[in-house]
N, C-alpha and C positions, 0 to 999 in steps of 0.2 A: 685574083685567085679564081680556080676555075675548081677542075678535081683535083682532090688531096689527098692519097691513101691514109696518110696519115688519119684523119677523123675520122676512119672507119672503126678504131678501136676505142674511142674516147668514150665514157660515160655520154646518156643523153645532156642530164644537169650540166654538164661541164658544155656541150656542146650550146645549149640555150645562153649560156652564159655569157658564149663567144660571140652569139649572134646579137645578145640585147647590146655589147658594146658595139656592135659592128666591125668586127674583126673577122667575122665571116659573112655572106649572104644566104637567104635559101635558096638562089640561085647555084650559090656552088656546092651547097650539100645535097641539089635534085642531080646535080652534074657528078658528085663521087658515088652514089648512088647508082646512079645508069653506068657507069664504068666496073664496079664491082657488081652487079647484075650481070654484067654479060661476060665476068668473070666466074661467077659459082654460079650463077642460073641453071646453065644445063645442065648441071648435076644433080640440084636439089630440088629444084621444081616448086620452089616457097611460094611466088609471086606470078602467078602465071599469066595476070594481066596488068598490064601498067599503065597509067595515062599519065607521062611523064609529058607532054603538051597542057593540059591540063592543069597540072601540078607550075609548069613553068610560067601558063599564065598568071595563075593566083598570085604564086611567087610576085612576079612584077607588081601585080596590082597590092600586094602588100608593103611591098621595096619602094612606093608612094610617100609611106608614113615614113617620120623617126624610127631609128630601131627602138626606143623605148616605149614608143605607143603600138606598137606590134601585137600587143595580146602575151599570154604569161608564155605560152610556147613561139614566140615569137619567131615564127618561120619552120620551126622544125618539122621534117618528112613524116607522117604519120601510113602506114598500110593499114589497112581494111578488110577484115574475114571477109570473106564471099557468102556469109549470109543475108550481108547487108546492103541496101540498097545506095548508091551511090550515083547521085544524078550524071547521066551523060557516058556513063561508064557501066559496061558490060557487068552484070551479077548473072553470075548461076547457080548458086544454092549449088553448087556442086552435083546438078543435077542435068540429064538430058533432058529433059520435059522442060525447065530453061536455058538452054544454051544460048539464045541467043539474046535474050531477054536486054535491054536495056532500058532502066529506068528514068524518067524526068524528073524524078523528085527522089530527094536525099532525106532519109531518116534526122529523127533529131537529136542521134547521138552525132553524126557525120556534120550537120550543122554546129555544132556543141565546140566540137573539135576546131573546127575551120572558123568559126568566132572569137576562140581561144589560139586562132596564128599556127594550129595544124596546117599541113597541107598534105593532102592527100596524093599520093604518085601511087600506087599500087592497090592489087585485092589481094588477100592472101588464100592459100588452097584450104579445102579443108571437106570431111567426105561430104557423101549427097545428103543435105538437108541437116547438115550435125550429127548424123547418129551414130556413134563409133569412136573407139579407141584410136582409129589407128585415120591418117588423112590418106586418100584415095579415093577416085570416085571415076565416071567413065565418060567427062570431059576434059578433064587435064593429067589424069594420070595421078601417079603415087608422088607423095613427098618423100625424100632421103632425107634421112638425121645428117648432118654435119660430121658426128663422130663419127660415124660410120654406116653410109650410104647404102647398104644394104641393108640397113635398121629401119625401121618407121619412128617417124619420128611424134607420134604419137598422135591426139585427135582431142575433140576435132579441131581445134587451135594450133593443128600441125603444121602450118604453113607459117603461120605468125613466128610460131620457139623456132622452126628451123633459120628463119630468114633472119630474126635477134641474135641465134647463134653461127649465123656464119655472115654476118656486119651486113646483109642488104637492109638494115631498119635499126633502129638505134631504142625505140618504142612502140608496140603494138597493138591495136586492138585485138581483142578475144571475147569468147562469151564460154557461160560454163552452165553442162546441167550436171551432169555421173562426173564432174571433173576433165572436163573439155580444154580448161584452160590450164589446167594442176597435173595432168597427167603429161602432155607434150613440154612442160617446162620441165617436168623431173624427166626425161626423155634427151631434153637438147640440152642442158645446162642453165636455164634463166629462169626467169620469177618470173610469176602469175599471180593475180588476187584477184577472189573469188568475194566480194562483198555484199554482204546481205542485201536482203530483196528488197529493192527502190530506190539505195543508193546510186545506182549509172543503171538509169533509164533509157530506154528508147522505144520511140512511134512515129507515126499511130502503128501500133501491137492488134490485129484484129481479137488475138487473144490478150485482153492487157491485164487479166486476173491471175494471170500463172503465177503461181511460185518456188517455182523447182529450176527455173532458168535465167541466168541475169547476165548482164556482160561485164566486164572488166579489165585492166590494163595489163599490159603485159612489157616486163622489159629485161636487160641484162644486169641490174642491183633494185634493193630495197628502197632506194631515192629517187631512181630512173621511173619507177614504178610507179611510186609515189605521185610523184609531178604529173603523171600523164592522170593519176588519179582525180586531182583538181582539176584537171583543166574538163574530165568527163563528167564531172559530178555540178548538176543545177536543177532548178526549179524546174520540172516538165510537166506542164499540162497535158500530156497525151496518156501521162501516165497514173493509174489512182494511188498508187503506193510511194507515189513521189519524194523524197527527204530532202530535209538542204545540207548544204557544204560544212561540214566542220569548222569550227572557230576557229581552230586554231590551226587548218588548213594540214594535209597528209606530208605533204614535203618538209614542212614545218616539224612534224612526228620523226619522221625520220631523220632530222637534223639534230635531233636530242635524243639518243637512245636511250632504253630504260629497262632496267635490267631484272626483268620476272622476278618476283617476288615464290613462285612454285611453278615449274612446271611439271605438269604431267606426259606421259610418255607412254606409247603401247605399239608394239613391233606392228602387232595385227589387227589391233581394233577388237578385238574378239570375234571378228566377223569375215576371216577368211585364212589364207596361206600365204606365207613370203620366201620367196626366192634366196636362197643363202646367200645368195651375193649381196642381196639388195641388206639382207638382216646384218653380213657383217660390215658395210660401211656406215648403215643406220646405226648402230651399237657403237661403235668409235665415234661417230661424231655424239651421241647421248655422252659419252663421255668427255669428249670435248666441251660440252655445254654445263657437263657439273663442273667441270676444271677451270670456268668463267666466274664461279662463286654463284650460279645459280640452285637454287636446291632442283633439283629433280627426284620425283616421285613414280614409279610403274604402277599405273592404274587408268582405267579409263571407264567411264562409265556404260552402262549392261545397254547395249546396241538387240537386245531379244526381240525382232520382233519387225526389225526398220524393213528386211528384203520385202518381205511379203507387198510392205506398205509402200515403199519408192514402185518396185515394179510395178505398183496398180496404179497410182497418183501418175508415173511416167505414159502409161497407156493412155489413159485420159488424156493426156496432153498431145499423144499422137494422132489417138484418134480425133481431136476436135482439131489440131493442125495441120493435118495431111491425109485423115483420111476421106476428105471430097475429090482427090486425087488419082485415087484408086479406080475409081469408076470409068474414066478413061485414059488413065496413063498407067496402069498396074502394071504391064508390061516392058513399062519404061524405067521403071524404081526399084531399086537395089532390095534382096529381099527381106531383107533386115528391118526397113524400113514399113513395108507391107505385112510384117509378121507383128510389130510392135502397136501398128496402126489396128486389125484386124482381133489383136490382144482385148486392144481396150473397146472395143466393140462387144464384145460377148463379156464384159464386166457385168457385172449383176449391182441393183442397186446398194446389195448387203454389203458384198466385196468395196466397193468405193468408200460407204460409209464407216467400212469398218479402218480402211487404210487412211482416212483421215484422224478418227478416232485414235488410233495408235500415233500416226505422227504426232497429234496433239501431246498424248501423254509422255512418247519419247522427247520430244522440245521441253516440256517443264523437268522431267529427271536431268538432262542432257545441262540446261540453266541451273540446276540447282545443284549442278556436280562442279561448274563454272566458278560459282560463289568461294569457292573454296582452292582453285586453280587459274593460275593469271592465262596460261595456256594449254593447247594438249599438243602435244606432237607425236606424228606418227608418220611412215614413208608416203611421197607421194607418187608413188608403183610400186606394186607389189611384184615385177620382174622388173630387167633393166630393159632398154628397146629392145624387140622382138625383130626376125626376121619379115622384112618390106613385103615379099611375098607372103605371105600370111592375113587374113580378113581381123582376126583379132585373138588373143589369147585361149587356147581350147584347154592347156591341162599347166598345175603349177605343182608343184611337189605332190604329185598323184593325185591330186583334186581334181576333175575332168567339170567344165564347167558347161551349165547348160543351155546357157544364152550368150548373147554376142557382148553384153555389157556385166556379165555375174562378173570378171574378173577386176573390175572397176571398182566393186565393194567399198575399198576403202576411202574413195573421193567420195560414193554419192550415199553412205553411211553420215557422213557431214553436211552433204548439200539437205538431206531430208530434214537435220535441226535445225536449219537457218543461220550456221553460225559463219560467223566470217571464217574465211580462210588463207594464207597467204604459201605458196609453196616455193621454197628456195634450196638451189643446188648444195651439197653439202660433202662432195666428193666424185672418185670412179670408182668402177669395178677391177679385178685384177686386169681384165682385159681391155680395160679405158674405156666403158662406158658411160655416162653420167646416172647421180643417183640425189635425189632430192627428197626434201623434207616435208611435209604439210604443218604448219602452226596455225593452229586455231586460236581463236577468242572467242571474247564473251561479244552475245548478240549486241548489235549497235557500235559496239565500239571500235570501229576500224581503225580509227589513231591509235588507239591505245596497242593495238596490233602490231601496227605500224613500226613504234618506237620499240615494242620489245623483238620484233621481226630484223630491227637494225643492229638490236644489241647480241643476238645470235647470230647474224652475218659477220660480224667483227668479230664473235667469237673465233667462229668456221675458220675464218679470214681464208687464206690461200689457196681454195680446194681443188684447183686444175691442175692437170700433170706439167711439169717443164717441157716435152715434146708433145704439143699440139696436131690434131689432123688437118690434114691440108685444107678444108675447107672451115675449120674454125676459127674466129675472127681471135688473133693475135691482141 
């Protein structure tokens, strides 16, 4: 066997599954891979760099072993946001200031991967340096949604959802801070999970005290997801907030659903505006979810307070990560980038202390509204894909927004409590666009997410239209 269109639509679990009997090679899924790349490539612009030599080497050298001593992903293609460093392999942070960069040495999330029988063939697009809604930046150009190519397809994990959703990746990495990896999945149609801070490490982090930014897996179901979730998830000394693996292991979680005991539910969070499209697919599927036998509740707890606190905590992270940059490449960085960095530079000791202080007391209210609700749900966009020409959302049902990320609200209102997050597709719009869901949990418990994450998928069950756009993966 060589290329197979056919596996381009199979679940990943089901495809690992082919592999550990040896019924396929990673040889032939780096081979279907490159042949559906230079099928939807030049339209979508997911993958803009591929080291499919690379990838074929490892392949061989893991085609050595049995397929059962292969590692848990035993061969499977993995891509790589271009945040990340990957030895031998061009990284540009979606930025011109490294275009051309390539590094010697692989992170130890990339290592993590490739010990657990990833293999890396790709980087996925994603804008300059993470900062933004929407993937674009001014060395690879814009990402196209699958649905509809003149959409963005969101950010900055916009390369990773588009390429899930139109079959060139079967699993992907991502990382999330305002909802990086939860806004581009409710954009393409696929999951993202956003897992609390130290679960999927990686270093060395020159910054490795952050807490507003972590990475996470990304795939096309809540088991695909899952699986990549174990295999990212171990012991890292580069990291101080480091956790270990679940007992009872994420794929595991998702192989035994479990069906919320209460959920809670909030269109808006109380902390911005939705798009009536977005409101009347979210509202049907809320109904789909009480007609599962789960009780659902409209409540969420009082978010008063979080804007002030995320934009100063985010500043701080700008300025200590990119503003040494400024100084001789200001010219060369998007200015998005230079206005968040330059932000957090004129913070005042009070302003920081005070937006710590707040996050503190909004995480114990946030926990103690939890004890009471197994989940919260609420949309993961507050519009559906926007037009690709567009830098990022300016105005929502007359709300004119003032920053480049204020319309994000409802992703990094979550990221400031720490709570896990999981966001899964849950329908279109009248005009076929995708619309997804954000399920929270309670801190720590990502399994527990997990399983009730699978029993509202099976809810949802069938939520793509019968006539698909030509670039989404059948």
């Amino acid at each position: 066997m060589t290329a197979d269109s056919g596996l381009i639509g199979m679940n990943a679990v089901k495809i690992v599954g082919l592999l550990h009997r040896g019924a396929i090679s990673p040889l032939d899924l780096i081979d279907t891979l490159e042949q559906r790349i230079a099928a939807v490539e030049p339209a979508i612009n997911a993958l803009p760099t591929l080291c499919l030599d690379r990838a074929r080497d490892h392949a061989r050298r893991l085609m050595e072993k049995p397929p059962g001593e292969r590692g848990p992903l035993a061969g499977l293609p993995v891509p790589i946001k271009d945040l990340m460093p990957v030895a031998g392999v061009r990284t540009t942070f979606g930025s011109p200031v490294f275009a051309d960069f390539v590094p010697e040495e692989s992170e130890t999330l990339v290592l993590r991967i490739e010990g657990k029988g990833g293999i890396v063939y790709a980087k996925s697009n994603t804008p300059e340096f993470g900062a933004g809604g929407h993937t674009f930046n001014e060395v690879f150009g814009t990402t196209a949604n699958p649905w509809n190519l003149s959409r963005s397809a969101g950010g900055s994990s916009g390369g990773a959802a588009a390429a899930l959703a139109s079959g060139t990746a079967w699993v992907a990495h991502g990382s999330d801070m305002a909802g990086s990896l939860r806004t581009p999945s409710a954009f393409c149609g696929v999951v993202g999970f956003r897992p609390g801070i130290g679960r999927v490490t990686s270093g060395p982090d020159p910054l490795p005290y952050g807490t507003l930014s972590t990475e996470g897996p990304m795939g096309r179901t809540v088991a695909d997801t899952a699986m990549l979730l174990d295999a990212v998830v171990s012991w890292d000394p580069t990291s101080p907030f480091t956790t270990a693996l679940s007992a009872e292991g994420f794929l595991g979680a998702a192989r035994r659903p479990r069906r919320p005991r209460r959920a809670a539910f909030s269109l808006d969070l109380g902390v911005t505006v939705v798009d009536p499209r977005i409101a009347a697919v979210f509202n049907r599927a809320i109904a789909t979810i009480a007609g599962a036998g789960i009780e659902t509740v409209e409540a969420c707890p009082d978010f008063t307070g979080f804007d002030a606190a995320f934009h100063t905590l985010r500043a701080v992270s700008y300025a200590a990560g990119s503003g040494a940059l400024l100084d001789e490449h200001r010219d060369r960085i998007k200015p998005e980038v230079v206005w968040n960095a330059e932000k957090g530079f004129r913070l005042t000791a009070a302003e920081i202390i005070g937006a710590e202080r707040e996050r503190g007391r909004l995480f114990h209210l946030v926990r103690r509204f939890m004890d009471d609700h197994d989940v919260l749900i609420c949309p993961g966009a507050i519009v559906p894909a926007f037009p690709g020409t567009e830098r990022y959302v300016r105005e929502c049902n007359g709300r004119v927004f003032e920053t480049y990320i204020d319309w994000l609200a409802i992703t990094y209102a979550l990221t400031l409590v720490s709570l896990p997050v999981i966001a899964i597709p849950c329908g279109v719009t009248e005009d076929g666009l995708p619309v997804g869901l954000q399920i929270a949990g309670r801190p720590g418990r990502e399994a527990e997410l997990i399983a009730f994450a699978r029993y509202i998928e099976d809810a949802i069950g069938d939520w793509r239209p019968k006539d698909l756009p030509e670039y989404v993966v059948r």
